[in-house]
C-alpha positions as CSV (number, residue, x, y, z in Angstrom):
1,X,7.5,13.6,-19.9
2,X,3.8,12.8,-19.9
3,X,1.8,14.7,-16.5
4,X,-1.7,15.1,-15.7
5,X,-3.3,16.0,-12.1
6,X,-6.8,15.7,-11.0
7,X,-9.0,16.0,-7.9
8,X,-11.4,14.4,-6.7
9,X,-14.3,14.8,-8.5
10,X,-17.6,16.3,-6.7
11,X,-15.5,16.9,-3.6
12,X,-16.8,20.1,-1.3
13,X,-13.3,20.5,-0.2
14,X,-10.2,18.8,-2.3
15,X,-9.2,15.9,0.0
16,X,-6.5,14.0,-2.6
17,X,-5.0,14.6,-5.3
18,X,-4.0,12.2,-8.6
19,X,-0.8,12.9,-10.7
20,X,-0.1,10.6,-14.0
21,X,3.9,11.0,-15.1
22,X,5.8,8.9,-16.7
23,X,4.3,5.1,-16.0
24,X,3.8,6.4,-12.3
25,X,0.0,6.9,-11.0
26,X,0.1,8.9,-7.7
27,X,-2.5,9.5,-5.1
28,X,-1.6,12.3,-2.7
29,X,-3.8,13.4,0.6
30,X,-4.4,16.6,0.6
31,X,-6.9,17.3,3.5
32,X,-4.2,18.9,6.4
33,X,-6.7,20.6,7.9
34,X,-8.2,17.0,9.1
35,X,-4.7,15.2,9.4
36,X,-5.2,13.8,6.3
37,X,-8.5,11.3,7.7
38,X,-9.7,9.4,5.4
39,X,-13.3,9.7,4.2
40,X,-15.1,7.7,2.0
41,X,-14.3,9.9,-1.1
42,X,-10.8,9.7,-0.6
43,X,-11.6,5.7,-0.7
44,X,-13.6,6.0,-3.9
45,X,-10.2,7.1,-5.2
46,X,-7.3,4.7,-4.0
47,X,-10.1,2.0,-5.2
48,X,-10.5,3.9,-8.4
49,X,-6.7,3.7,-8.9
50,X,-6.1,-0.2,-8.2
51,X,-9.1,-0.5,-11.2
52,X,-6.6,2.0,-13.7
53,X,-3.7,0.2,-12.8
54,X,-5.3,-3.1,-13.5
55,X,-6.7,-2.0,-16.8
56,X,-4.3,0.2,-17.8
57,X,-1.1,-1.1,-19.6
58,X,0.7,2.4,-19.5
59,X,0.8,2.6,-15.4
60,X,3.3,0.9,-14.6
61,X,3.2,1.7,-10.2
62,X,1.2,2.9,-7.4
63,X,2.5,5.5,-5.0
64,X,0.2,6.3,-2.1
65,X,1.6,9.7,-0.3
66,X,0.4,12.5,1.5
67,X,1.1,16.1,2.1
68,X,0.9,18.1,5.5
69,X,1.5,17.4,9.1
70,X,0.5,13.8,9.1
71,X,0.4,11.0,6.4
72,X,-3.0,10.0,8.1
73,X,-4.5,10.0,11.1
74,X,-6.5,6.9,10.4
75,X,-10.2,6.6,9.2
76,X,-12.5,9.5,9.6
77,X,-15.2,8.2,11.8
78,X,-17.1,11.0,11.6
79,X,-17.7,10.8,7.9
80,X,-18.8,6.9,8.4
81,X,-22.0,5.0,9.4
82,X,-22.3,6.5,13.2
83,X,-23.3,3.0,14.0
84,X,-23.1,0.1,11.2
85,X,-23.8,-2.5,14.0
86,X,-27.8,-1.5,14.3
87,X,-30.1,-2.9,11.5
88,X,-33.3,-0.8,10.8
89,X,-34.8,-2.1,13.6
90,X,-32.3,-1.4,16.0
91,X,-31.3,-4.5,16.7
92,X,-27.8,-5.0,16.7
93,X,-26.3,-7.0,14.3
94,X,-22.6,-8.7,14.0
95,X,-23.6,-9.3,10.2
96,X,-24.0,-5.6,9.8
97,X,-20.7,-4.7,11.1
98,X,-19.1,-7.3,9.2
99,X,-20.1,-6.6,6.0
100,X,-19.4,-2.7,6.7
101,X,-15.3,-3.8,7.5
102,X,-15.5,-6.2,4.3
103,X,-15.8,-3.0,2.2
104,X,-12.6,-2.1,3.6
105,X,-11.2,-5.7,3.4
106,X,-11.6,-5.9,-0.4
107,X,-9.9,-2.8,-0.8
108,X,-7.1,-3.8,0.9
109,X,-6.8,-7.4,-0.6
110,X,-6.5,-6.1,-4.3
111,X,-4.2,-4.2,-3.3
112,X,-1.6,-6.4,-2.5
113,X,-2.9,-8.9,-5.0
114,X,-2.3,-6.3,-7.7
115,X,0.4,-7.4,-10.0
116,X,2.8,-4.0,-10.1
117,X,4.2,-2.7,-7.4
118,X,2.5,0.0,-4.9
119,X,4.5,2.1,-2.3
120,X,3.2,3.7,0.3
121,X,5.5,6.6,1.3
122,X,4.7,8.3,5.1
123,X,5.7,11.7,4.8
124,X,4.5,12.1,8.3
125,X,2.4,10.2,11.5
126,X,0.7,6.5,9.6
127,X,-1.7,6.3,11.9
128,X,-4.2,3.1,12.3
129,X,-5.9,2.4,8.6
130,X,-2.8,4.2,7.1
131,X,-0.8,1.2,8.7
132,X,-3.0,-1.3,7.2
133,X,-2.8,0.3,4.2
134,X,1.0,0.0,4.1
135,X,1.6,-3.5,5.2
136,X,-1.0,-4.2,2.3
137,X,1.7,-2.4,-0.1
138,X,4.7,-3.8,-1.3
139,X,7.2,-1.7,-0.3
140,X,7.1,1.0,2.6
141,X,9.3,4.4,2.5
142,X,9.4,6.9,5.4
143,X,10.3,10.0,5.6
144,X,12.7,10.8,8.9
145,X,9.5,12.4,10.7
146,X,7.3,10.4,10.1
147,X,6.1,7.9,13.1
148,X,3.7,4.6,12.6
149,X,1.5,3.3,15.5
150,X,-2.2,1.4,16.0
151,X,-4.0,3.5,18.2
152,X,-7.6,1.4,18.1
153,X,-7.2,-0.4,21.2
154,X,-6.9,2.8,23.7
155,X,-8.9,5.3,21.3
156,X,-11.8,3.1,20.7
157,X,-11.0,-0.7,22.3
158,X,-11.1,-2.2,18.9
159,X,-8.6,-3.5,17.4
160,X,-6.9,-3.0,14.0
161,X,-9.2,-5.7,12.7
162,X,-8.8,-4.6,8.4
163,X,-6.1,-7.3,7.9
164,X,-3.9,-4.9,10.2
165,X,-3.2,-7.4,13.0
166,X,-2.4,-10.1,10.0
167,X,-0.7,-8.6,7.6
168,X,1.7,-7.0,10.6
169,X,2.6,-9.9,12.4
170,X,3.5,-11.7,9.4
171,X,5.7,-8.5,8.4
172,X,7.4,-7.8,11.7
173,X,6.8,-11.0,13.7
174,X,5.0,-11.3,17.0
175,X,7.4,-9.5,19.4
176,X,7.1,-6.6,17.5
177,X,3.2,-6.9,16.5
178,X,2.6,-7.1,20.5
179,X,4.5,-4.2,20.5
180,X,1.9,-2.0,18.1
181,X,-1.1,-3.9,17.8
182,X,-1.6,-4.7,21.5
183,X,0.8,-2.2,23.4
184,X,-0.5,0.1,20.7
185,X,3.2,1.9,20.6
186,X,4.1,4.0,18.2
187,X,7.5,4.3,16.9
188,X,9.9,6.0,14.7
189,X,11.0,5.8,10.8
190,X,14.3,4.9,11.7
191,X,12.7,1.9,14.7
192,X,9.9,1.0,11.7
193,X,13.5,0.3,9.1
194,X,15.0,-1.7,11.9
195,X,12.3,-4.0,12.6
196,X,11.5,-4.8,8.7
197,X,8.1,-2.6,8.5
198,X,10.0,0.0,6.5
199,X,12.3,-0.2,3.3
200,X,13.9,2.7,3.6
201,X,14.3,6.7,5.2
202,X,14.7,9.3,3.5
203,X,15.4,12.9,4.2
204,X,12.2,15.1,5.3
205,X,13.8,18.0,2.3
206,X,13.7,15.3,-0.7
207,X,11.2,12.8,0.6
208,X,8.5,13.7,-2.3
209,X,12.0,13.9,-5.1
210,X,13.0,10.5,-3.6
211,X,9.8,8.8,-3.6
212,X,9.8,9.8,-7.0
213,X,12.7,8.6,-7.8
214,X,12.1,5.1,-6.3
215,X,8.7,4.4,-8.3
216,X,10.8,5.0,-11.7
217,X,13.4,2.7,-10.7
218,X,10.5,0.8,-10.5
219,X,9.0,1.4,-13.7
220,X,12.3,0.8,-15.7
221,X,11.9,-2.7,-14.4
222,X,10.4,-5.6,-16.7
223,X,6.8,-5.5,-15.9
224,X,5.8,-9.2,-16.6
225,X,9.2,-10.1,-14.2
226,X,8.2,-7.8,-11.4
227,X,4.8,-9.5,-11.5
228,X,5.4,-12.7,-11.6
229,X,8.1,-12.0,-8.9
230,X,5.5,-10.5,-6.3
231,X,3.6,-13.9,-7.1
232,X,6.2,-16.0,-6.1
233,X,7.3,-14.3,-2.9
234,X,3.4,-14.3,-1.4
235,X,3.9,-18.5,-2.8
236,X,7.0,-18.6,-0.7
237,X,5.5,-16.8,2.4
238,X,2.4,-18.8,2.5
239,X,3.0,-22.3,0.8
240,X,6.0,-25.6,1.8
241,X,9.3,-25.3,-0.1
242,X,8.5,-27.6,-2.3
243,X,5.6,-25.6,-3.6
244,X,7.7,-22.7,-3.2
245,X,10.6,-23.4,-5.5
246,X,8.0,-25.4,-8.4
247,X,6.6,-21.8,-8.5
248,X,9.8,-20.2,-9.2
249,X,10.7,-23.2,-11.9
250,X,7.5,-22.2,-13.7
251,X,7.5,-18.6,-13.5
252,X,11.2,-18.6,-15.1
253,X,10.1,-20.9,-17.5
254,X,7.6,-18.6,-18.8
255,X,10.1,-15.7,-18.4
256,X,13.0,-17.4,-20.4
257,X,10.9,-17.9,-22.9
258,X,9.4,-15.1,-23.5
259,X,10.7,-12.9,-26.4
260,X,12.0,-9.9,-24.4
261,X,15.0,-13.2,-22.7
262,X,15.4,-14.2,-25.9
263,X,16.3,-11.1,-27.6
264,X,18.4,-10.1,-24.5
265,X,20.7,-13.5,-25.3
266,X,20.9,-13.4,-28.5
267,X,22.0,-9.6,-28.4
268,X,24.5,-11.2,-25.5
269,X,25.8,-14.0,-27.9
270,X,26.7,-11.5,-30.8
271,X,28.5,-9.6,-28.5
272,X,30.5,-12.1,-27.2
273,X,34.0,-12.9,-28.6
């Protein structure tokens, strides 16, 4: 078994952590002392990760965890622009502020465009950006204690306007997107399972061993078939039927005949009596 850990380099105070093992690239917040907030360095790292995992053939999945009380208590606004809406001048400017979100917005896109599969596993409160973070991931584990809500609209009367709002409502529906984005509710692991925003619980004891666990499941799995398979469930979510199942006709294709299907039959056929 292959490890290696780093921190974040040039950091005053270690805020995450990054483990390497076995096809599985982790990042893990470390900054308890601040609820796990996240800062622009800790940014600099989840986007340096999506770059390794798209250039690098050996990582096979993306687990984004924590470790402390919370998972995160959302951006750290005191580590940002105090005020990206004011140009030099001090005018204020809608361009400004949208161009300081879109920083954010990229992020989160190649994330879920990226073609293996990223977890984000709540070991405690998701608050706010660590929401939008996870309905940007493919799959979503929680452990028992851990709680997920959008607090923007009574903390700062914004709302979760990174692709939060979006990405939610298509996830959960509208009943249930009224429910956090608008009521601003939070609720459990176990209410976040029922209403489709979480895969699965696990026990608070062997969250970190089960997460684990999980991603190399996950990396036992065909690469080229898990990516083309994330491609054609975001085609069946967002395209007709039609569209829908042509995608799944040509992504077979290419997977039946590729050599790894072909060597799996013919091993099939010499077995057979």
């Amino acid at each position: 078994m292959s490890t290696t850990s780093q921190t974040i380099p040039d950091a005053p105070i270690t805020e995450a952590r990054r483990d390497e093992a076995d096809g599985v690239l982790t990042i893990t917040f470390t900054r308890d002392r601040k609820l796990n907030a996240v800062t622009p360095i800790m940014l600099d790292m989840l986007r340096a990760a999506v770059t390794d995992m798209q250039e690098r053939d050996d990582l096979r999945v993306l687990v984004i965890t924590a470790e402390g009380r919370y998972f995160t208590a959302g951006i750290d606004i005191g580590t940002l622009n105090p005020d990206p809406g004011r140009t030099t001048d001090g005018e204020v400017s809608g361009i400004k502020v949208r161009a300081f979100l879109r920083k954010l917005h990229v992020f989160l896109d190649s994330l879920e465009a990226l073609e293996k599969p990223v977890v984000l596993a709540a070991q405690g409160p998701c608050l706010g950006f660590g929401l939008e973070m996870g309905v940007s991931c493919d799959f979503r584990v929680a452990a028992e204690r851990a709680t997920f809500s959008l607090p923007e609209i009574p903390k700062m009367g914004v709302i979760a306007g990174s692709g939060g709002i979006s990405r939610l409502t298509r996830l959960v529906g509208p009943h249930w997107g009224r429910w956090l984005g608008m009521a601003s509710r939070s609720i459990t692991a176990h209410k976040a399972e029922q209403i489709g925003l979480v895969h699965e619980v696990y026990p608070d004891d062997d969250f970190p061993a089960r997460v684990q666990q999980f991603a190399r499941e996950l990396v036992a799995l065909p690469a080229e078939a898990l990516g083309l398979a994330k491609l054609a469930i975001d085609a069946a979510a967002s395209t007709d039927r039609t569209t829908a199942r042509d995608f799944d006709r040509v992504a077979n294709t290419l997977l039946l005949l590729s050599e790894r299907n072909r060597a799996t039959v013919s091993s099939y056929n010499k077995k057979s009596p």
